[in-house]
Structures are given as structure tokens and as C-alpha cells.
C-alpha positions in Angstrom: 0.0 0.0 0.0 2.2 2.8 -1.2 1.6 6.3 0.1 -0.7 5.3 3.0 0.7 6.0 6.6 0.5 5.8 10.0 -2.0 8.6 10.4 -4.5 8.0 7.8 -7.2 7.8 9.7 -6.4 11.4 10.8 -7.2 13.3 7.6 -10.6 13.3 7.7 -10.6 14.9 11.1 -8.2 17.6 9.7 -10.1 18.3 6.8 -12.9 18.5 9.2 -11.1 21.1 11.0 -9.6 23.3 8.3 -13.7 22.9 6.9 -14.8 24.2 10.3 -12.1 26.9 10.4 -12.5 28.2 7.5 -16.7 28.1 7.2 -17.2 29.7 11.0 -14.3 32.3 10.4 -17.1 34.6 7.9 -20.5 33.0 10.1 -20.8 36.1 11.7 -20.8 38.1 8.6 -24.2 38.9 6.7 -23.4 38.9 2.7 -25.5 41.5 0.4 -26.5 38.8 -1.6 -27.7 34.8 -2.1 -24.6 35.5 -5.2 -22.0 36.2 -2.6 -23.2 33.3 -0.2 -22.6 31.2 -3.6 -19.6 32.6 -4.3 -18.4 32.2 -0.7 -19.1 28.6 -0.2 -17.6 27.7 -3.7 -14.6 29.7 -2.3 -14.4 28.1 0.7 -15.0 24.8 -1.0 -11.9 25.3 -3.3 -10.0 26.6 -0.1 -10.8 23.2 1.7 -9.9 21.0 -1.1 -6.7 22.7 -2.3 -5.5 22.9 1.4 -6.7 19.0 2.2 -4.4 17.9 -1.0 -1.5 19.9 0.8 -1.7 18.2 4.0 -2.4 14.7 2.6 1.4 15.1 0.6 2.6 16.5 3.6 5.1 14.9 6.5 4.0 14.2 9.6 5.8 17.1 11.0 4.3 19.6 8.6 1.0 17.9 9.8 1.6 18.7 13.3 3.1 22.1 12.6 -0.4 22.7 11.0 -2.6 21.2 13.5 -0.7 23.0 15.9 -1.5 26.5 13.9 -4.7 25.8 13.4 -5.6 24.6 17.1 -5.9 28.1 18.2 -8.5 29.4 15.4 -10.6 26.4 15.7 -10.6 27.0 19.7 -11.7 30.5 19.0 -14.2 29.7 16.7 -15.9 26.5 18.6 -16.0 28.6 21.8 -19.0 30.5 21.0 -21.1 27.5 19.9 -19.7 25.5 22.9 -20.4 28.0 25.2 -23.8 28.8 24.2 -24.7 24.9 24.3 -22.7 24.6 27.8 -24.6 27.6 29.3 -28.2 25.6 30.0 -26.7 22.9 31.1 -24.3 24.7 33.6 -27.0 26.9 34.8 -29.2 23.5 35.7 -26.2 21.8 37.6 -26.1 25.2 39.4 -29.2 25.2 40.4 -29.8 22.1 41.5 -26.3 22.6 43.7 -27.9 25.8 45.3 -31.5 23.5 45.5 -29.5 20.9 47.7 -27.9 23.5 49.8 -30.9 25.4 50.7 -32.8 22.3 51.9 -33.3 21.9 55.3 -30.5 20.0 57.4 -32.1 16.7 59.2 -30.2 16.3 62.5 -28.2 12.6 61.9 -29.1 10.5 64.4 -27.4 7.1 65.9 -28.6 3.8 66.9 -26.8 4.2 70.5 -29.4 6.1 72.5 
């Protein structure tokens, strides 16, 4: 099996990553037009596949040099989703924290009396 490596099954996660990069980089941005959203997303597209060919001919060092570039962008874009889908579920562990605290104390009592 010539050309295949160790890390195989990684490229699909890092094309996953540079896809997620690169799509929530411009989420936040409103385009004048359904044109430009077409125009952007075949960009993007091109983007994706052009930089997936790279890293697949790439070493494994490149490959960590890259993940390790890209780490930071992906962090900063995922936070916003993740926190937003975190929040409810922190606020209800909170809650039910406070709940248990609040409730009255039962004196513990012993068998020995």
C-alpha cells in the first residue's frame, strides 16, 4: 500500500477542522446577496480541497506544525457554539447545587441512645 501511513485515519478529522475553520471564520458576517453566499461557499470549498491535498502530501511534522497552527483558530471559533450549548446545562447543575444546599439539614441520628 504505497503512500498510505500511520495517520490515515487522521485526515478526515483535519479536513474536518480546516472545513470548520474556515466556514465559521465569515458565520458572523451577513453577505449583500444569495450571489455572494454562492460565491463564498464555492470559495471556501476550493479553499478546503486545495489545502486537504496539501496536508495529505505532507510529512507528519508539517502535519503537526499545522494542527498546531490551526488549534488556536478552531478554539476560538468553537467557543461561541460551545459555550452557548454549555450555558443551559451549567446553569441546571447550578441550580440544583444551590437546591440541595438550601434544603433543610435533618439532625443525623445514631442507633446508641
Amino acid at each position: 500500500m504505497a503512500g498510505k501511513t500511520d495517520t490515515d485515519p487522521v485526515e478526515p478529522l483535519l479536513e474536518e477542522l480546516i472545513k470548520e475553520i474556515m466556514t465559521s471564520t465569515g458565520s458572523g458576517l451577513k453577505s449583500a446577496s444569495p450571489h455572494e453566499d454562492a460565491i463564498t461557499a464555492a470559495l471556501t470549498e476550493a479553499a478546503t480541497v486545495s489545502l486537504s491535498r496539501t496536508l495529505a502530501q505532507a510529512s507528519g511534522f508539517d502535519r503537526v506544525l499545522l494542527v498546531g497552527a490551526l488549534a488556536p483558530a478552531l478554539a476560538d471559533a468553537l467557543a461561541p457554539a460551545l459555550a452557548k450549548a454549555l450555558v443551559p446545562e451549567i446553569i441546571t447543575a447550578l441550580s440544583q447545587i444551590t437546591t440541595v444546599e438550601q434544603a433543610p439539614k435533618q439532625p443525623v441520628t445514631t442507633g446508641n441512645r
